[in-house]
C-alpha positions as a Markdown table, in Angstrom:
| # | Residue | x | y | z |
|---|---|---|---|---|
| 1 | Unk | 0.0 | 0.0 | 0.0 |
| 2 | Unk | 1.3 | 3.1 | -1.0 |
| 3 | Unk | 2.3 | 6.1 | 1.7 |
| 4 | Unk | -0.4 | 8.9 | 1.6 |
| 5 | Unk | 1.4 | 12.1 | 0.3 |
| 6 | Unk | 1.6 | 14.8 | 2.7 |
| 7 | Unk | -1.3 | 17.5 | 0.9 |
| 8 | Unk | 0.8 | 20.5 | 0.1 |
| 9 | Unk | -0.3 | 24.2 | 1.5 |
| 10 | Unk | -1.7 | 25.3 | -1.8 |
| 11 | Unk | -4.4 | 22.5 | -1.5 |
| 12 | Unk | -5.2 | 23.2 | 2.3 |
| 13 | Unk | -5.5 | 26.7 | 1.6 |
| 14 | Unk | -8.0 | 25.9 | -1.5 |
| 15 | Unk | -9.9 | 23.6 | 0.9 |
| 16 | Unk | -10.3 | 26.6 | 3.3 |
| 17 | Unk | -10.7 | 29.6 | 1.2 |
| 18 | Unk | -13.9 | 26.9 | -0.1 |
| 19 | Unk | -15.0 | 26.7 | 3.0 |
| 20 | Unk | -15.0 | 30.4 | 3.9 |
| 21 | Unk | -16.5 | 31.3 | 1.0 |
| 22 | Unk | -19.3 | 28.9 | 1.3 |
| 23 | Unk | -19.4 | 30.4 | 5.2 |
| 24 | Unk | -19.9 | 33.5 | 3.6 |
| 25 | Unk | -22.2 | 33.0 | 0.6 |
| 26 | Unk | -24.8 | 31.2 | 3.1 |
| 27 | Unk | -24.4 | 33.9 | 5.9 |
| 28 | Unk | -25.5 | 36.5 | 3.5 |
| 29 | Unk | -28.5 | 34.5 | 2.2 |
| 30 | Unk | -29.9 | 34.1 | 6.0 |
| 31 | Unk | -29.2 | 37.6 | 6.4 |
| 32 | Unk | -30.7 | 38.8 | 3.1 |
| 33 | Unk | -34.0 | 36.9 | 3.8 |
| 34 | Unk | -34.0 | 37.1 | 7.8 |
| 35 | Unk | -32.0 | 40.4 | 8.8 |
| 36 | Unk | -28.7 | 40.8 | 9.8 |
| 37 | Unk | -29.4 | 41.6 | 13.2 |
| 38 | Unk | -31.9 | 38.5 | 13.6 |
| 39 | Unk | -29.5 | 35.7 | 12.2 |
| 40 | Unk | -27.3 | 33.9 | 14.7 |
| 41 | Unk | -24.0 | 32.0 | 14.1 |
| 42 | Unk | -25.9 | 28.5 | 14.9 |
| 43 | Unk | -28.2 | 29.4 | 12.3 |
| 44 | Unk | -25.2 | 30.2 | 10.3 |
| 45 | Unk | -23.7 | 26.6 | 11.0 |
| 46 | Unk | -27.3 | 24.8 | 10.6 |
| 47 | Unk | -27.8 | 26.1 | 7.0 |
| 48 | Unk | -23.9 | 25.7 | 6.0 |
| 49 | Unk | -24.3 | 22.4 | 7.2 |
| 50 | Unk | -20.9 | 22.2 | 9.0 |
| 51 | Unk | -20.2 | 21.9 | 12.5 |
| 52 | Unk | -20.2 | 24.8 | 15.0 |
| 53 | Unk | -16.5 | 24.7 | 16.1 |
| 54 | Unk | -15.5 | 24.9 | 11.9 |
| 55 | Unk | -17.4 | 28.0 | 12.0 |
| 56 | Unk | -16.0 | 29.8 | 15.0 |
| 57 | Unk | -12.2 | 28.2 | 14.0 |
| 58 | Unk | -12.8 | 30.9 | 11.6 |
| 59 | Unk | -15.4 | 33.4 | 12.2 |
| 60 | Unk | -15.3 | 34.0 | 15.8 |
| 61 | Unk | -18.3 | 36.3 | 15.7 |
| 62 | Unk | -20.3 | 37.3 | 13.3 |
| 63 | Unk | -19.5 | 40.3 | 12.4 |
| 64 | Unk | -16.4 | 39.2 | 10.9 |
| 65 | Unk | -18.4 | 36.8 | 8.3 |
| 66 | Unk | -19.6 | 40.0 | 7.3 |
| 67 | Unk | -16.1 | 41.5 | 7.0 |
| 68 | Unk | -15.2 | 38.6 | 5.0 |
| 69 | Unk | -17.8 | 39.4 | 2.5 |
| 70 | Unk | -18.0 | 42.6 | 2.4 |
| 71 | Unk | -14.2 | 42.5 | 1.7 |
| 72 | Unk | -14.4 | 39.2 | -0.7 |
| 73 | Unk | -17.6 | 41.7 | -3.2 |
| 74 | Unk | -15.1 | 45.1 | -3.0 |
| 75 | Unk | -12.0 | 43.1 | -4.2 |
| 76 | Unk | -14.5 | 41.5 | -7.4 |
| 77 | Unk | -15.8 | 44.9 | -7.8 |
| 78 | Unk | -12.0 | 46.5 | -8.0 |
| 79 | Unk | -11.3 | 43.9 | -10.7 |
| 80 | Unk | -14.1 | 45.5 | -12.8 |
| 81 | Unk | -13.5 | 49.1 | -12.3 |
| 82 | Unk | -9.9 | 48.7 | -12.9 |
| 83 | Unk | -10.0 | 49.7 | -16.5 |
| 84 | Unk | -12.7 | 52.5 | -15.9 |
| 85 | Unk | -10.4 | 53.8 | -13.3 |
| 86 | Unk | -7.3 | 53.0 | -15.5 |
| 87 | Unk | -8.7 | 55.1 | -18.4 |
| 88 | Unk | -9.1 | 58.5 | -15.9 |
| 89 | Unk | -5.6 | 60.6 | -16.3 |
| 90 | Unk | -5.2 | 62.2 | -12.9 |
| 91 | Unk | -5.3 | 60.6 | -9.3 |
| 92 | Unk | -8.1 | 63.0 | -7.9 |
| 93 | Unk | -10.2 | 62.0 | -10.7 |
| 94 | Unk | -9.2 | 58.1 | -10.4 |
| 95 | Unk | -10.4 | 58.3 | -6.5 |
| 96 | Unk | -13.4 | 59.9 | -6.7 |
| 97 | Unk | -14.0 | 57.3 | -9.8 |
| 98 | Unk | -13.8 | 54.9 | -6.9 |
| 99 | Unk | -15.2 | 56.4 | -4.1 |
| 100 | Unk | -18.3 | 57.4 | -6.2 |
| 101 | Unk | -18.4 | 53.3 | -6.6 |
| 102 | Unk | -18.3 | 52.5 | -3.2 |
| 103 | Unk | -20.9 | 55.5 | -2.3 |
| 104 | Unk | -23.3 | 53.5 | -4.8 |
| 105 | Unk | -22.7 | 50.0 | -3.1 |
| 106 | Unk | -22.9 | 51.7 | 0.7 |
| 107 | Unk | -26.2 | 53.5 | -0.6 |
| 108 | Unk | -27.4 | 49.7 | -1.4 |
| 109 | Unk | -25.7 | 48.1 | 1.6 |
| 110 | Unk | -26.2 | 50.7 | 4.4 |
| 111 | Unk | -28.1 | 48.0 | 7.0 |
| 112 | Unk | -24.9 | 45.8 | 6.7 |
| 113 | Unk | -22.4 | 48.9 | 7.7 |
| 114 | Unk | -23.0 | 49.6 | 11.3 |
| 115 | Unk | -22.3 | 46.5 | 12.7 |
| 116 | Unk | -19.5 | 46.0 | 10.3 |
| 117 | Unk | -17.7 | 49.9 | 10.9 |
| 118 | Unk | -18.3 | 48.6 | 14.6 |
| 119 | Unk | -16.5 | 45.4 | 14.5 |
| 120 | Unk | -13.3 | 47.2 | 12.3 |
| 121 | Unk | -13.2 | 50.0 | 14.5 |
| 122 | Unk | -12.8 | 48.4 | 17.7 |
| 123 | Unk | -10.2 | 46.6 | 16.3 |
| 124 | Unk | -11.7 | 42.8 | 16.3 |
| 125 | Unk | -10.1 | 39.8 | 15.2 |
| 126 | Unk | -11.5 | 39.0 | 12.4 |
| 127 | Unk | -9.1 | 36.1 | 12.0 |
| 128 | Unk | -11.2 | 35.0 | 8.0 |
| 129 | Unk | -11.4 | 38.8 | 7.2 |
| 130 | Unk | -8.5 | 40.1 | 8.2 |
| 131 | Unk | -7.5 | 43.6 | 6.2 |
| 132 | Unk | -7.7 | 41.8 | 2.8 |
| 133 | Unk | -9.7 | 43.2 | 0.4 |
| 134 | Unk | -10.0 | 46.4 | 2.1 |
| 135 | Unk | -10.2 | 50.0 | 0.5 |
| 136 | Unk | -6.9 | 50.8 | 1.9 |
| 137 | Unk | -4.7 | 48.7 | -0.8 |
| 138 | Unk | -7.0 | 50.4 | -3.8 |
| 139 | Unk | -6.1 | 53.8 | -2.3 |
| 140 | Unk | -2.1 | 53.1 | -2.1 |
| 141 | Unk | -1.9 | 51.7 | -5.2 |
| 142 | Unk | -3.5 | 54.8 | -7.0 |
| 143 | Unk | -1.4 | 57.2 | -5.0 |
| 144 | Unk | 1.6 | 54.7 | -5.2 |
| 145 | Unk | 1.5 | 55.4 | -9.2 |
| 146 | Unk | 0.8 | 59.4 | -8.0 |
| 147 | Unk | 4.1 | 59.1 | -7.1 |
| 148 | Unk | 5.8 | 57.5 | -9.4 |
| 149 | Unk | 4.3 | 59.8 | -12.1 |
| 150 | Unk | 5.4 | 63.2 | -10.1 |
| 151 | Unk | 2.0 | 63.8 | -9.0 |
| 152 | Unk | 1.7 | 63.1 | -5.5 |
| 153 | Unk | 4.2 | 64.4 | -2.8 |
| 154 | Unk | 7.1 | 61.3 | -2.9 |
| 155 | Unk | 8.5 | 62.2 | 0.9 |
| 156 | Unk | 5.8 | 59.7 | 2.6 |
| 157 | Unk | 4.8 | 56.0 | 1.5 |
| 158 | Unk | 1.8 | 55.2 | -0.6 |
| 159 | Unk | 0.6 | 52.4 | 2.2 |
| 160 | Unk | 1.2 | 55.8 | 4.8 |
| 161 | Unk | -1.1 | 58.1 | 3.2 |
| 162 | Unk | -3.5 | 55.4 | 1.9 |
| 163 | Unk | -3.9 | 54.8 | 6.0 |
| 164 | Unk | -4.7 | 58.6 | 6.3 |
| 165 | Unk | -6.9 | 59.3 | 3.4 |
| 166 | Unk | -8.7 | 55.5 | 4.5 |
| 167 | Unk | -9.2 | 57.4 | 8.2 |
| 168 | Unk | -11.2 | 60.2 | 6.1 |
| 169 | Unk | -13.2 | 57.3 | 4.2 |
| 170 | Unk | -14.6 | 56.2 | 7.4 |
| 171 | Unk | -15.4 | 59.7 | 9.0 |
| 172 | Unk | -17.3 | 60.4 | 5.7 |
| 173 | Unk | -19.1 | 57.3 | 6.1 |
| 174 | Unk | -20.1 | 57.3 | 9.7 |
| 175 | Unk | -21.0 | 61.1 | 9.1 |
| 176 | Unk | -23.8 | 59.8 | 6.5 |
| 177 | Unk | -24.5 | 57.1 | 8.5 |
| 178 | Unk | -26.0 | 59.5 | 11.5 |
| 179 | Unk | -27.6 | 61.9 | 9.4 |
| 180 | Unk | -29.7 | 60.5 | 6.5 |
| 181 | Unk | -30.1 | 63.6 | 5.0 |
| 182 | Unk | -26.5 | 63.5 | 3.8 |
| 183 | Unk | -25.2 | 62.7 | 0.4 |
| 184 | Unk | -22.5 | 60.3 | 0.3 |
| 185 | Unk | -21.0 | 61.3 | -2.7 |
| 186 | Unk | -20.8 | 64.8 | -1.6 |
| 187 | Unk | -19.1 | 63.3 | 1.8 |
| 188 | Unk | -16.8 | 61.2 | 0.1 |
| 189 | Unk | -15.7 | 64.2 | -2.1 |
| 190 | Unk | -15.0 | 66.7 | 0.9 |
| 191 | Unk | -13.0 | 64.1 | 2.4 |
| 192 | Unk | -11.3 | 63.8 | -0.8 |
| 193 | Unk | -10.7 | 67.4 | -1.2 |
| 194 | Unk | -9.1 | 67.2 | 2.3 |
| 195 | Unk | -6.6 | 64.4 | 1.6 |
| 196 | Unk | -5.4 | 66.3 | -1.4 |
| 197 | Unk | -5.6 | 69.9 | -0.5 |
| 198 | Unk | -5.6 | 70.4 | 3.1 |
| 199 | Unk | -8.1 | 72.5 | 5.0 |
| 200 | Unk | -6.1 | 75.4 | 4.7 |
| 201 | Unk | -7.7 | 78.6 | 3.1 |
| 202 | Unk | -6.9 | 79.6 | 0.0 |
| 203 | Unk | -4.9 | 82.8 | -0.8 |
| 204 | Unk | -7.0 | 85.2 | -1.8 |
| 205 | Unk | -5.8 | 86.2 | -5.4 |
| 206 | Unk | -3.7 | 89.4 | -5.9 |
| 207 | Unk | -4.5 | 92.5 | -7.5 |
| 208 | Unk | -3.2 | 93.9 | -10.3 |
């Protein structure tokens, strides 16, 4: 009888990304057709049909299934903008490309962003979800190529001021988040205007 061969990494990851994905695809069906708020993890378990110790080996609560998908539709969603975003010639017009993509899913999405602004902001292990797939790689490589191109002040890293102008995305979005009267767009461009201009006043203009 022949010796099993050890399975390599590549397969076990495969098996799990699988798994997380089907995690995440059944989560989001309960919590399309139930609620967010009213689905529970043994629910989760129940309809993925896989025990409840799988599920919290990678999803400790449930907030960070969400992550998961929430980070697993923006990187799909990055993959089809890219040429859109690729075709714009400067970097504020490239970003607000993007961010007026994002203000269009968050506008479709907004019952799912609480809980999920709560569980990145106090800094939960997400453990499945991690940082992957989040806005803040999109925004250093666009101001990464800033750089390189002249554009963009060279003196701090891309992954730097993609952390600072990320920190902006979020006070625009919990802004419209407590006042529905707000247009996200319109938030999402201030804090735009911000990470590229400052919020110092212009000069006024001198006369001849």
């Amino acid at each position: 009888m022949a010796t099993p061969r050890p399975e390599v990494p590549d397969r076990r990851q495969r098996k799990r990304d699988r798994t997380l994905d089907h995690i995440a695809r059944t989560a989001l069906r309960l919590f399309e057709a139930l609620g967010y708020d009213a689905v529970t993890m043994e629910q989760v378990a129940a309809e993925a049909d896989i025990a409840r110790r799988t599920l919290y080996n990678h999803f400790p609560v449930k907030e960070a299934i969400l992550a998961y998908s929430i980070h697993a539709q923006l990187a799909a969603d990055l993959v089809l903008l890219g040429p859109a975003i690729a075709r714009h010639r400067t970097l504020a017009s490239r970003l607000s490309h993007l961010l007026d993509a994002s203000a269009d899913w968050c506008e479709a999405h907004r019952a799912y962003l609480p809980p999920y602004l709560r569980f990145r902001l106090t800094g939960s292990d997400g453990r499945a979800g991690g940082e992957a797939g989040d806005m803040v790689g999109a925004f250093a490589l666009l101001i990464d190529e800033a750089q390189r191109t002249g554009e963009l002040r060279g003196d701090l890293v891309a992954s730097h001021l993609a952390v600072l102008l990320h920190h902006l995305y979020f006070g625009a979005l919990m802004r419209w988040l407590a006042d529905p009267s707000l247009v996200l767009r319109g938030e999402f461009a201030v804090a735009l205007d911000l990470f590229l201009h400052g919020a110092a006043r212009s000069p006024a203009p001198v006369s001849g």
